[in-house]
C-alpha positions as CSV (number, residue, x, y, z in Angstrom):
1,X,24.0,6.1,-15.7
2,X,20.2,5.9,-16.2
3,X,19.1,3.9,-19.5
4,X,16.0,6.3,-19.5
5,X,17.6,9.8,-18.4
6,X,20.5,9.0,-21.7
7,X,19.6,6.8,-24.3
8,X,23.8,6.7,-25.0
9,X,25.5,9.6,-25.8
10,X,27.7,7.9,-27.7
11,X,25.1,6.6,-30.1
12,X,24.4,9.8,-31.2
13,X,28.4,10.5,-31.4
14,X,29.8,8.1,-34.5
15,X,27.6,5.9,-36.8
16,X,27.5,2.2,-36.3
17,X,28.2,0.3,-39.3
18,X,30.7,-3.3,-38.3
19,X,32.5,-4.4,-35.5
20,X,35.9,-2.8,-34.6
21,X,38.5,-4.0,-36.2
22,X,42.4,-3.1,-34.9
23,X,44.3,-1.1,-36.6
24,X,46.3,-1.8,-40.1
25,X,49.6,-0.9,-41.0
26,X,50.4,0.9,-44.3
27,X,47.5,3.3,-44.3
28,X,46.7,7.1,-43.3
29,X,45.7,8.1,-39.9
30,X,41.9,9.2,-40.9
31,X,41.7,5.7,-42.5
32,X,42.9,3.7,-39.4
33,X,40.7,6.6,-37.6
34,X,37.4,5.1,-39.1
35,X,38.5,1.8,-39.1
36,X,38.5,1.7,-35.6
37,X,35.5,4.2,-35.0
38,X,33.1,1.5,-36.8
39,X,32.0,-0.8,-34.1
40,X,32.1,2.0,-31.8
41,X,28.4,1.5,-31.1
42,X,28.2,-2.3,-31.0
43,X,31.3,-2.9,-29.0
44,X,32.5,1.0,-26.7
45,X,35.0,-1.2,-25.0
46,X,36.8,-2.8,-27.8
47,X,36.8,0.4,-29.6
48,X,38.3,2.1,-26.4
49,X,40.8,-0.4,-26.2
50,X,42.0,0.0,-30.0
51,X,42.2,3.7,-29.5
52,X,44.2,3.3,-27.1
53,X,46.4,1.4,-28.9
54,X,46.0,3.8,-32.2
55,X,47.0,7.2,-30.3
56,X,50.6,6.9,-30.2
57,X,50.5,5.9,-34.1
58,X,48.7,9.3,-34.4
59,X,50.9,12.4,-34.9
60,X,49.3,15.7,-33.5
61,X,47.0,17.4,-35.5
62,X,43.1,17.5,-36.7
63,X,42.9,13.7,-37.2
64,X,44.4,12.7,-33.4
65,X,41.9,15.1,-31.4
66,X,39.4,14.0,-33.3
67,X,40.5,10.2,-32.2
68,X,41.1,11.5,-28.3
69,X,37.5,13.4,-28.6
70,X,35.9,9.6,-29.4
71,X,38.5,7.8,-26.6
72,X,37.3,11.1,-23.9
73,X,33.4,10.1,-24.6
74,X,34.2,6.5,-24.4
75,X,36.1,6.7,-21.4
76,X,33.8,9.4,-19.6
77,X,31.1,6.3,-20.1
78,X,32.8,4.5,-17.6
79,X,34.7,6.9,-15.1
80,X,33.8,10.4,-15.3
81,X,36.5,12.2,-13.3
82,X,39.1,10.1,-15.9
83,X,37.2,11.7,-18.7
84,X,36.4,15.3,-17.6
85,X,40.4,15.4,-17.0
86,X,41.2,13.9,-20.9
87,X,38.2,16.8,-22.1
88,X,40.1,19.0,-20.6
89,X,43.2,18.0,-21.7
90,X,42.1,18.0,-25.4
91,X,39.9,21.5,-24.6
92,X,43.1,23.5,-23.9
93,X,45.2,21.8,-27.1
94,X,41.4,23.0,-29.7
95,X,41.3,26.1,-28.1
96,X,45.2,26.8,-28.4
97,X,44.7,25.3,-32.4
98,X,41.6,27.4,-33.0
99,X,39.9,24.0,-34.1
100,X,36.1,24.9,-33.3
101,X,34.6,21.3,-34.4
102,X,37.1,19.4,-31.5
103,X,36.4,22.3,-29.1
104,X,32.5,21.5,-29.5
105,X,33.3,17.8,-29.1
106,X,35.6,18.0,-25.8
107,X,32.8,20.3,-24.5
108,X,30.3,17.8,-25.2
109,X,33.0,14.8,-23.5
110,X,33.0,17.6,-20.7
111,X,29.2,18.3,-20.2
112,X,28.5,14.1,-20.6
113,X,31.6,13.5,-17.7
114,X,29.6,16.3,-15.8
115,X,25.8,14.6,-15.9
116,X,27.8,11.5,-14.9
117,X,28.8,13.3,-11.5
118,X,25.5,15.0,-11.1
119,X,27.0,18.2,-12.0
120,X,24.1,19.6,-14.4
121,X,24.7,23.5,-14.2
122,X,27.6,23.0,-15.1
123,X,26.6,20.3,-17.9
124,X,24.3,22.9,-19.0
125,X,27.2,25.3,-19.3
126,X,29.2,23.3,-21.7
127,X,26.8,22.0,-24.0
128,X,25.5,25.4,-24.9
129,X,29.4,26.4,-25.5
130,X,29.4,23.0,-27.4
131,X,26.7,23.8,-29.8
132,X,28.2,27.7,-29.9
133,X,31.7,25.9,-31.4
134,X,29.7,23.7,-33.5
135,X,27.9,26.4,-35.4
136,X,31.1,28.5,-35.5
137,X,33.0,25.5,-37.1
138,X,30.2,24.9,-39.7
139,X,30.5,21.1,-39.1
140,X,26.9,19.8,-39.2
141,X,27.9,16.7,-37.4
142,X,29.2,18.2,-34.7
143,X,26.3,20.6,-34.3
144,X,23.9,18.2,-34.7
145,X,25.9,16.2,-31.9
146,X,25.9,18.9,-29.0
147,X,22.1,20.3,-29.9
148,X,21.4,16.7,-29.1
149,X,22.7,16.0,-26.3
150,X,21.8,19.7,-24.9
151,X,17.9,18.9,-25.9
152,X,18.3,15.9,-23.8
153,X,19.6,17.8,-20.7
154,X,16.9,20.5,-21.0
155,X,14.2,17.9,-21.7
156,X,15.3,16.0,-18.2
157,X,15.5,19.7,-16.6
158,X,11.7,20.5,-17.8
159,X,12.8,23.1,-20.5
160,X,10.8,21.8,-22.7
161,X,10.7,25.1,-25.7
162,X,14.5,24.6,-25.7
163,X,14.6,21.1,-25.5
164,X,12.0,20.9,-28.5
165,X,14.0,23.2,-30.5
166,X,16.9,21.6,-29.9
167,X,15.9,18.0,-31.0
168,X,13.8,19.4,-33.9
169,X,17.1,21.1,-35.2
170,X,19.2,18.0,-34.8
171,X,16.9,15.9,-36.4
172,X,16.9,18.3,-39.6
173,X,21.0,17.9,-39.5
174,X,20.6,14.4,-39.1
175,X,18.0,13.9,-42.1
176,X,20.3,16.2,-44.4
177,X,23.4,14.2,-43.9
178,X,21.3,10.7,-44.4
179,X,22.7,9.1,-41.1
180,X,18.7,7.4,-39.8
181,X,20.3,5.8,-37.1
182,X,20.6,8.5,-35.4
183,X,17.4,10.1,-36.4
184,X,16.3,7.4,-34.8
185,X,17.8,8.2,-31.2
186,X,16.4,12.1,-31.3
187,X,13.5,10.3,-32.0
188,X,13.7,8.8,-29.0
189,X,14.9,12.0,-27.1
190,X,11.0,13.0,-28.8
191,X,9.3,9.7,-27.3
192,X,11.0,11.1,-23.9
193,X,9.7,14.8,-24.1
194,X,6.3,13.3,-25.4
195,X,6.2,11.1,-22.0
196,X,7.2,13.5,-19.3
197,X,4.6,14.0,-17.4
198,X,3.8,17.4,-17.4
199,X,3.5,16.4,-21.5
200,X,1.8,14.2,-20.7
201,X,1.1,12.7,-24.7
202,X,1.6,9.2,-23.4
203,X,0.1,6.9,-26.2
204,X,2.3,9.0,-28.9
205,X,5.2,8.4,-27.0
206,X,4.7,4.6,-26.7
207,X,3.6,4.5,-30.6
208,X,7.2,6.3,-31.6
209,X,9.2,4.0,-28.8
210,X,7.2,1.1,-30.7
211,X,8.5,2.1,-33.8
212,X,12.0,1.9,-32.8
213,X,11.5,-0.7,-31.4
214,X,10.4,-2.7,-34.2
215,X,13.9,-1.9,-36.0
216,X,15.9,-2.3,-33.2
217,X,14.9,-6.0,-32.3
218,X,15.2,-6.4,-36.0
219,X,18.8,-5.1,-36.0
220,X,19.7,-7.9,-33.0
221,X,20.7,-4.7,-31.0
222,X,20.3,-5.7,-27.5
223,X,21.3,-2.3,-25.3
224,X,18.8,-0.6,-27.7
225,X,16.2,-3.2,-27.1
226,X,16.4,-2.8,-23.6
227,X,16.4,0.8,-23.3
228,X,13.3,1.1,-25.6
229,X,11.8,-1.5,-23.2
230,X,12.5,0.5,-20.2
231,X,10.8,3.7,-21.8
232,X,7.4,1.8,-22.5
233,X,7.3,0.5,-19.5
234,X,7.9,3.9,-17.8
235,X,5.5,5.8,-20.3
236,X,2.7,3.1,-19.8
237,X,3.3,3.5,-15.6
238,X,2.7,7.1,-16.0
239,X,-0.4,6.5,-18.5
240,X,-1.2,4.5,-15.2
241,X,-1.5,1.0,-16.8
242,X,0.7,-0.7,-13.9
243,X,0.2,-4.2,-14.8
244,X,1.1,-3.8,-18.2
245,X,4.2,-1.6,-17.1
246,X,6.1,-4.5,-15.2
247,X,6.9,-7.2,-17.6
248,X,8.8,-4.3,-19.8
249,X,10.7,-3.3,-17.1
250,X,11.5,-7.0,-16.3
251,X,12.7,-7.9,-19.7
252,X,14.7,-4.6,-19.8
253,X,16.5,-6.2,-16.4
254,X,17.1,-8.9,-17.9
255,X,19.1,-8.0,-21.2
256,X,21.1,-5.2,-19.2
257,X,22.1,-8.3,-16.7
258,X,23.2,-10.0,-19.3
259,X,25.1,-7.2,-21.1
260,X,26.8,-6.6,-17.6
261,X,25.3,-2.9,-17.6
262,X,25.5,-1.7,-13.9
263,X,24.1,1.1,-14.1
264,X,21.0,0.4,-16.5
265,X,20.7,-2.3,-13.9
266,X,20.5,-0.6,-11.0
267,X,17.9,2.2,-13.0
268,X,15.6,-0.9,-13.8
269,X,15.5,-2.0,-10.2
270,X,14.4,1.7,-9.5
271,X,11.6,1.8,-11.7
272,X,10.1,-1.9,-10.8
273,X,10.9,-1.5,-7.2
274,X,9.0,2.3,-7.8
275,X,5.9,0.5,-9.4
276,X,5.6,-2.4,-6.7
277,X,4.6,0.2,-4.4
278,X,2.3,1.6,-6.7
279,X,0.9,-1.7,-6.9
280,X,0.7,-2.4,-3.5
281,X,3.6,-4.1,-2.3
282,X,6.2,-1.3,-1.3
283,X,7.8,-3.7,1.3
284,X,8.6,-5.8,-1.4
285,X,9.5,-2.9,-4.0
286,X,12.2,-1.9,-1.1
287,X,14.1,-4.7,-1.7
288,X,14.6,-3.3,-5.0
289,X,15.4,0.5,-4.5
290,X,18.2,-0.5,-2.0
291,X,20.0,-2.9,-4.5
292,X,19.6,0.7,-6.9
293,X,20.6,2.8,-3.7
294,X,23.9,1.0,-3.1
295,X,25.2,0.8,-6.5
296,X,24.9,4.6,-6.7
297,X,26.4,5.0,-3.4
298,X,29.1,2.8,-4.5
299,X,29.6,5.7,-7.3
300,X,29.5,8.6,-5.6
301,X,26.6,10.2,-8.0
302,X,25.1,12.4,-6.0
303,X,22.1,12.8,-8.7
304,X,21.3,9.4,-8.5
305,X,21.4,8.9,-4.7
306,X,19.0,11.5,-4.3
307,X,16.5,10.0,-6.9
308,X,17.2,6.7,-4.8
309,X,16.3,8.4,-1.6
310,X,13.6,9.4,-3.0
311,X,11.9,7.1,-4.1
312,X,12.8,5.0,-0.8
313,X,11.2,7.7,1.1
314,X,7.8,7.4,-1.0
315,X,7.7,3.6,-0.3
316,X,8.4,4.1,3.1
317,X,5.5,6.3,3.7
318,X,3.4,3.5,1.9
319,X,4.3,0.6,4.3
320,X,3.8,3.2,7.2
321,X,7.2,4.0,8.5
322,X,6.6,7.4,8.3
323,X,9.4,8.7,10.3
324,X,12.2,7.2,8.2
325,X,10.4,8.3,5.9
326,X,10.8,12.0,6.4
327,X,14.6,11.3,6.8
328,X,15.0,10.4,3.0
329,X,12.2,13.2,1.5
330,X,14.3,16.0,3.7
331,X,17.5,14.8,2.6
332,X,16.5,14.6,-1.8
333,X,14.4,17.8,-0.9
334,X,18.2,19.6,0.2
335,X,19.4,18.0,-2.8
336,X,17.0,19.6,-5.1
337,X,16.3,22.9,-3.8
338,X,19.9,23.7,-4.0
339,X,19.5,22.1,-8.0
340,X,16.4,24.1,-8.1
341,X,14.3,21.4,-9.8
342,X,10.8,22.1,-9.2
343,X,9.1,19.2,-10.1
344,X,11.3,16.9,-7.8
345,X,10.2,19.6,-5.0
346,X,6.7,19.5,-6.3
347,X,7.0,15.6,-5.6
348,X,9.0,15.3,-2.5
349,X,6.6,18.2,-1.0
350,X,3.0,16.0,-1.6
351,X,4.9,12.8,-0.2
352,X,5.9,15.0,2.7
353,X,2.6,16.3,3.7
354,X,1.0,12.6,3.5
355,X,4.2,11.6,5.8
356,X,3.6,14.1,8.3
357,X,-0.6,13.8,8.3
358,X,-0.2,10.2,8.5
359,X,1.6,11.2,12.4
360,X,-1.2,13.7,13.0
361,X,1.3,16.5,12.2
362,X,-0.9,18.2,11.0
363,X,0.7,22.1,11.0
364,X,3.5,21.0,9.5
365,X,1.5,18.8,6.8
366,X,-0.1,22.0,6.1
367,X,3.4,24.3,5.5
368,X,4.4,21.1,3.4
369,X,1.5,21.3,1.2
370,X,2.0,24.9,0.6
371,X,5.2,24.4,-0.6
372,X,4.0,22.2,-2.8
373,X,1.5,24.4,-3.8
374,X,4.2,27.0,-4.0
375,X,6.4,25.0,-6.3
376,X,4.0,23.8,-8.2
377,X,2.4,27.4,-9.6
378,X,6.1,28.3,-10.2
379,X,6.6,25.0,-12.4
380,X,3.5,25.8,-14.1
381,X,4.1,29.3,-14.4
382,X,7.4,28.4,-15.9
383,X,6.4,25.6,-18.4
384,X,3.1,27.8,-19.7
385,X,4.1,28.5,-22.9
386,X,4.9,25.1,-23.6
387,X,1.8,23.5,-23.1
388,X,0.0,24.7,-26.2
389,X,-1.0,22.5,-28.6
390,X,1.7,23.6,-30.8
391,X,3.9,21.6,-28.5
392,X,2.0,18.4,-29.2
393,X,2.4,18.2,-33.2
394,X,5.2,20.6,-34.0
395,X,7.6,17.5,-34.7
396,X,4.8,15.7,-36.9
397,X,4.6,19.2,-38.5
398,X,8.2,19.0,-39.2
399,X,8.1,16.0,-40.9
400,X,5.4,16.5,-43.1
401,X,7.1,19.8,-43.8
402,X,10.1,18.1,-44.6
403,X,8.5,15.5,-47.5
404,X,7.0,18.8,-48.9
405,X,9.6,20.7,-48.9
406,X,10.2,20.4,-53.0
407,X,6.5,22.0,-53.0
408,X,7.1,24.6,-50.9
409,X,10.5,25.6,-52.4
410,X,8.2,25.8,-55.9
411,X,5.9,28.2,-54.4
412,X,8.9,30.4,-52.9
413,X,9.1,31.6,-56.5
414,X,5.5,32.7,-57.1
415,X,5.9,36.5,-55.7
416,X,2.0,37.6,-54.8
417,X,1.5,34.5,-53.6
418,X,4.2,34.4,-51.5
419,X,3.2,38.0,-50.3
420,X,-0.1,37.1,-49.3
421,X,1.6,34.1,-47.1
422,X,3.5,36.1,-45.4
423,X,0.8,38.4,-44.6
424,X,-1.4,35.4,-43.5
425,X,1.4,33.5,-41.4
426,X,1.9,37.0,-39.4
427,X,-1.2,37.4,-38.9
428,X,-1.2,33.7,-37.5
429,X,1.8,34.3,-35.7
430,X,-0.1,37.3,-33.7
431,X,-3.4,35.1,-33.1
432,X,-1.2,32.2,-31.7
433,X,1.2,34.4,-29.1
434,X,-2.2,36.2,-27.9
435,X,-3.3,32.7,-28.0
436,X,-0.3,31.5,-25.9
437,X,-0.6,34.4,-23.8
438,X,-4.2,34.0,-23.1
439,X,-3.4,30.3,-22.2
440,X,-0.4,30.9,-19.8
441,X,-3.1,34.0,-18.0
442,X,-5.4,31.2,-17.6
443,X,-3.5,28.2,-16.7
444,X,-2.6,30.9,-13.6
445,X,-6.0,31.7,-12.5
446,X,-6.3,27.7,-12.9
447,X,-3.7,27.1,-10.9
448,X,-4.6,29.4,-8.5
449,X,-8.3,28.4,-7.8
450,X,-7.0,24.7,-7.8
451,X,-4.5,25.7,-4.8
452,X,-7.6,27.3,-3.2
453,X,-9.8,24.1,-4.1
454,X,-6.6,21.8,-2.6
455,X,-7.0,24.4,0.7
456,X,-10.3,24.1,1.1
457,X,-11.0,19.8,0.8
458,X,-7.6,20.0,3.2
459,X,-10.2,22.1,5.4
460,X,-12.6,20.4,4.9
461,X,-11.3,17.5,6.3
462,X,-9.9,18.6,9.6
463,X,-11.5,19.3,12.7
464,X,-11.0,22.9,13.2
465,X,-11.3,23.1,17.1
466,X,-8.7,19.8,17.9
467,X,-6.6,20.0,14.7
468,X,-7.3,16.6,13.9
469,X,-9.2,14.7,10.9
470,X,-12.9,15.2,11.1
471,X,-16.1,12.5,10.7
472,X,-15.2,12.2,6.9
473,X,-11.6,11.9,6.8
474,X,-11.2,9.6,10.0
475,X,-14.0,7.3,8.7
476,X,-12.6,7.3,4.7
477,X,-8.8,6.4,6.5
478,X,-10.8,3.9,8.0
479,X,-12.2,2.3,4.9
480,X,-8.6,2.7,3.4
481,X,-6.9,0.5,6.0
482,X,-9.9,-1.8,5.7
483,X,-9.0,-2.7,2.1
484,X,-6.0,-3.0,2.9
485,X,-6.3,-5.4,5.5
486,X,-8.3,-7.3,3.2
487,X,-5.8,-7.6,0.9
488,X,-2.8,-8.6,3.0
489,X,-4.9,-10.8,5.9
490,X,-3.7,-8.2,8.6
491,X,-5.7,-7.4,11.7
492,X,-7.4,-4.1,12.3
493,X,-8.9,-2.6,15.4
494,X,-10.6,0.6,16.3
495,X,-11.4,2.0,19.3
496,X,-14.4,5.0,20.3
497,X,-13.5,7.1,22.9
498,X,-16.2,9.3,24.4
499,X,-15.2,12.2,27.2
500,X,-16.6,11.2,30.3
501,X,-19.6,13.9,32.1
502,X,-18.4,16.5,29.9
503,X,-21.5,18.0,29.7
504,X,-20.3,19.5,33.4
505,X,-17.3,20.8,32.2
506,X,-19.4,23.0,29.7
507,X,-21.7,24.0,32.6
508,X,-18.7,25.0,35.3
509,X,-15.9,26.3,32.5
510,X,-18.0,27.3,29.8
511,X,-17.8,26.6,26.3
512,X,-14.1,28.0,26.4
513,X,-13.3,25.4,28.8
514,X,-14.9,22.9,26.9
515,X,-13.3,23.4,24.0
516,X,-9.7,24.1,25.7
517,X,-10.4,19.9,27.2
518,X,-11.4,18.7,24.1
519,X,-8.4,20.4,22.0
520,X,-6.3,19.0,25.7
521,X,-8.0,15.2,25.3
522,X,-7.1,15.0,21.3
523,X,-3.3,15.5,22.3
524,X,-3.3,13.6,25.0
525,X,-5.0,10.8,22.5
526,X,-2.3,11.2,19.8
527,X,0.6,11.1,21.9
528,X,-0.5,7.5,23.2
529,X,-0.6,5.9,20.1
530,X,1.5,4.3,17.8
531,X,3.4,6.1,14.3
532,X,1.0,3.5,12.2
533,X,-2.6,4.6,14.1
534,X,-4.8,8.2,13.7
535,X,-7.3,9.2,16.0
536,X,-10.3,11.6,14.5
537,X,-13.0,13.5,16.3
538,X,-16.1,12.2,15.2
539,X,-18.6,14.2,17.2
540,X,-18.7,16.4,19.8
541,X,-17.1,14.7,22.7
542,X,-16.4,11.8,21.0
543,X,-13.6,10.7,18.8
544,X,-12.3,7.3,16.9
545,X,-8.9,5.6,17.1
546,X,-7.7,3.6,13.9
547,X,-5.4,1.0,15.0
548,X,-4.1,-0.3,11.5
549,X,-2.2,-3.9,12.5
550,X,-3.8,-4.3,16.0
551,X,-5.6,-7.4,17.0
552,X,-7.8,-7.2,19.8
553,X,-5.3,-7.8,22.7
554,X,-3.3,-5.1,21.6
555,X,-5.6,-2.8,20.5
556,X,-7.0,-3.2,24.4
557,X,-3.4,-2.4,25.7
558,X,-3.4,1.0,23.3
559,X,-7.2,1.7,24.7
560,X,-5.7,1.3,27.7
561,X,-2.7,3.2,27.9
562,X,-5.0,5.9,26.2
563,X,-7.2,5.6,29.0
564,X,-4.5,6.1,31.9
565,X,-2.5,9.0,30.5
566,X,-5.8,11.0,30.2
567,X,-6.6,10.0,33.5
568,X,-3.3,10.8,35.1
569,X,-3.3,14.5,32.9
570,X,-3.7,17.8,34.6
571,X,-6.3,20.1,33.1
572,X,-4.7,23.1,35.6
573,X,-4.8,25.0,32.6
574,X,-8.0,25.3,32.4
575,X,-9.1,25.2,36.3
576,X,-7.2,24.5,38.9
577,X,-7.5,20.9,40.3
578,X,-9.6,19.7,37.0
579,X,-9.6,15.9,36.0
580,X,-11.8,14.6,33.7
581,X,-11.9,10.7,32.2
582,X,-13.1,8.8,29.1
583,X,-14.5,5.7,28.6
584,X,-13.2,3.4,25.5
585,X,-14.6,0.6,23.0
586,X,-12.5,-1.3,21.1
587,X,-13.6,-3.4,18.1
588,X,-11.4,-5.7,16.0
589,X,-12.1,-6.3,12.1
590,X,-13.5,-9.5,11.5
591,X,-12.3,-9.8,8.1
592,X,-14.1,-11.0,4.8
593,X,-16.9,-8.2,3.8
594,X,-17.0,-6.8,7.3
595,X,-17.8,-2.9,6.4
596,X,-16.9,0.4,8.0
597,X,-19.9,0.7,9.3
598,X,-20.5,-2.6,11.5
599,X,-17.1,-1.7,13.1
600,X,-17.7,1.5,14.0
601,X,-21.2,0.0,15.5
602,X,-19.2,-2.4,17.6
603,X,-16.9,0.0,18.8
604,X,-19.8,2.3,20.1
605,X,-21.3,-0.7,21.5
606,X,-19.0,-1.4,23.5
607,X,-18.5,2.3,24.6
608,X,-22.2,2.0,25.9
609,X,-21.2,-1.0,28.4
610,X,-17.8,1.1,29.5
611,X,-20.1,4.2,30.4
612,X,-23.0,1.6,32.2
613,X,-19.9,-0.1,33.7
614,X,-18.7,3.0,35.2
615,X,-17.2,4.8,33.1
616,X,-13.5,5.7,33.0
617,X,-12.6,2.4,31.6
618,X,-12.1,0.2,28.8
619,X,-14.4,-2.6,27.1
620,X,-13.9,-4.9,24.5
């Protein structure tokens, strides 16, 4: 389980106050109860193992489903399908009792067990019962309990109203019954929302997370330490600050290696194998996501293999493998179409449209991006209302609210006055829903012209007659791959391919004609190259191969082989019996500051001595 997706469940279950201790003799079961329950947060499997040991002291009643309701979180922790079948074990014996507050707690054991299998509909399902049984019991605790742990789920789903209102409302329990530790943890759950990116409040996120983490280190608690860690790194990645991203995530690692946490492991070498390819190095960061990959496959969580996949398939597209590639985005996007989340489509989508440009696929780049597009709209569509500003300070709001509170209870009493604010807050409350709704109008029409913006530079970057990148894009891939190269010492060749007396094919077939061989040459181009190169029409007849990874003998055998099957292609399409040819150059990087432009000038050098040579060949 993902040290960022649950910051512990079970920390926001029991208090932590001394390690467990095992149980005494000649005292009542609630006493023995919370004996036990106290190091439930500093040691889960000691405390497992003494409840255990306590249930058969335990006669049935209030005090031993309360006991089974800690043993069915603490076990869920570590094998789901165990717990979900003790929650519903101790669902059916609440239910048959009429006891509300352990229904709401088995639910919760239930929904947690079903996260753990990747089972969030039905997760979703449970808590909200949970928090139902928790306000019908009228035990805080308990209430404040499942709204927490159902603000989590919503917050990780992109609900972010209900998650909001959820936290905010647990918070409040959690301040009235004095129990800060785990105001500290919805805290947290805030730090999340604040980071997600379509929140985007990075910098208040890190300054709450540093806040905790202050008390945490100071407490010597280690799992907290690391998870607080692993949520600055993450929210400083997204804020885009990479380098300073990577030695949190390492020092996260390293506690949760030492702790023996598998899966917090395995969701640290997620994120650093995720931000090596952002930096550069995603055959490095590969090594990483498939020690994540295979400890979620050893699992069986189906959640967590399609995150994996993924985020394998984005740093396959990055070292160029596009084809495996594909395999991975098509098999997360299956995932979560059929979980419906749109920002993992809205993710998977992009990746998939650079995969399948990057093989000059370019139709099907084109449907990809409009499913982004598509997905996108309906995400922000969906999550208008809850990018107002309100969003951004209700919690501060809250908590200023709450140290006045005394004041404002004062001025309940004061009749006009309080008259006149309620006339003044509804008339607020009218300015900031036409507000809201004026927002949410023009975040669509945003969002709309931006999809027609996105259309257009996609355009305005491909060659309408052939299909393929145009004089801008080709040459900007170009400068790309250069940088690259500079970076990791690799070669780089490209080659300039001009059609050969094409002039006469104009002048016998007409424009039509002309146009059919040069849409006829462009395929015939693409199909002789490798997954890693891209060929762009630069001009009219003449178009420009990038060969990323080719030195100059091999970027000859590719001119080559580009040369022949043009050569050997009938054009019967277009005329009966018509050949045509093309003459190549090929030019090879020469590292250090060589620029776009001398290497283009090589490459139509030697074009010139192909065509004086003869044309319908290849020079170097």
């Amino acid at each position: 389980m993902g040290a960022r997706k649950y910051l512990g469940l079970i920390l926001l279950l029991w208090p932590a106050l001394m390690p467990a201790a095992p149980p005494g003799r000649g005292r009542s079961p609630e006493a023995l109860l919370a004996q036990v329950l106290t190091g439930e947060d500093r040691n889960p499997e000691a405390t497992r193992r003494a409840l255990v040991a306590l249930m058969p002291q335990l006669s049935p009643g209030a005090t031993r489903r309360d006991a089974l309701a800690h043993l069915c979180v603490l076990t869920a922790d570590a094998e789901a399908r165990a717990g979900l079948a003790m929650a519903q074990q101790g669902l059916a014996e609440a239910r048959q009792t009429g006891d509300r507050r352990a229904e709401s707690k088995f639910l919760q054991c239930r929904g947690y067990a079903g996260e753990s299998l990747g089972e969030m509909t039905a997760a979703a399902r449970d808590y909200a019962a949970a928090v139902s049984a928790g306000e019908a019991s009228g035990d805080r605790a308990a209430l404040a309990q499942a709204l927490a742990a159902r603000g989590e789920l919503r917050q990780t789903s992109g609900e972010y109203a209900g998650a909001i209102n959820d936290l905010k409302r647990a918070y409040d329990l959690y301040l009235a019954l004095g129990q800060p530790y785990k105001q500290n943890n919805v805290l947290n759950a805030m730090a999340n929302l604040y980071s997600d990116p379509s929140v985007g409040e990075y910098d208040k996120a890190i300054a709450y997370y540093r806040q905790l983490l202050a008390g945490y280190e100071k407490g010597g608690n280690r799992a907290d330490v690391a998870t607080i860690d692993f949520n600055i790194g993450s929210s400083l990645e997204l804020k885009g600050d990479l380098d300073a991203a990577m030695p949190y995530y390492r020092r996260a690692l390293e506690i949760d290696q030492a702790r023996g946490d598998a899966g917090s492991v395995a969701t640290e070498q997620q994120g650093i194998g995720v931000l090596l390819g952002k930096q550069g190095q995603p055959q490095l960061g590969l090594t990483w996501v498939e020690k994540a990959l295979a400890y979620f496959q050893a699992q069986a969580d189906p959640d967590g293999i399609a995150r994996l996949r993924l985020a394998r398939g984005e740093l396959l597209r990055r070292a160029g493998r596009l084809d495996s590639a594909l395999v991975d985005l098509d098999a997360a996007r299956v995932y979560f179409q059929q979980q419906g989340n749109l920002r993992f489509l809205v993710r998977i989508d992009e990746a998939r449209a650079l995969a399948l440009a990057g093989l000059s696929r370019w139709q099907q780049a084109y449907e990809a991006l409009g499913r982004q597009f598509k997905a996108q709209s309906a995400l922000d569509h969906e999550l208008a209302s809850k990018r107002t500003t309100s969003l951004r300070v209700q919690f501060d709001a809250e908590r200023t609210e709450q140290q006045n509170r005394e004041l404002q209870e004062e001025n309940l009493h004061r009749g006009e006055a309080l008259r006149a604010a309620g006339r003044e807050y509804r008339l607020q409350a009218q300015v900031i829903t036409l507000g809201a709704l004026l927002l949410a109008v023009l975040g669509m029409l945003a969002m709309r012209q931006l999809g027609k913006l996105r259309r257009l530079h996609l355009q305005a970057m491909t060659d309408e007659l052939t299909g393929l990148p145009n004089r801008r894009s080709i040459l900007a891939f170009l400068d790309e791959r250069i940088r690259v190269a500079r970076r990791r010492g690799e070669a780089l060749s490209v080659v300039a391919l001009d059609i050969d007396r094409f002039k006469r094919i104009n002048d016998l077939h007409g424009h039509d004609g002309g146009d059919r061989a040069l849409a006829a040459v462009a395929r015939l181009a693409g199909s002789a190259l490798r997954d890693s190169d891209r060929v762009g029409r630069i001009g009219g007849e003449e178009f420009l191969l990038v060969l990323p990874g080719a030195g100059a003998e091999t970027a000859a055998e590719i001119a080559e082989r580009t040369r022949s099957a043009i050569a050997a292609a009938s054009f019967d399409e277009i005329s009966p019996c018509l050949r045509t040819s093309v003459s190549l150059g090929v030019s090879s990087w020469a590292g250090g500051k060589d620029s776009v432009e001398a290497l283009v000038k090589r490459a139509d050098e030697a074009l010139y001595r192909a065509k004086q040579g003869g044309r319908d060949r290849v020079a170097c």
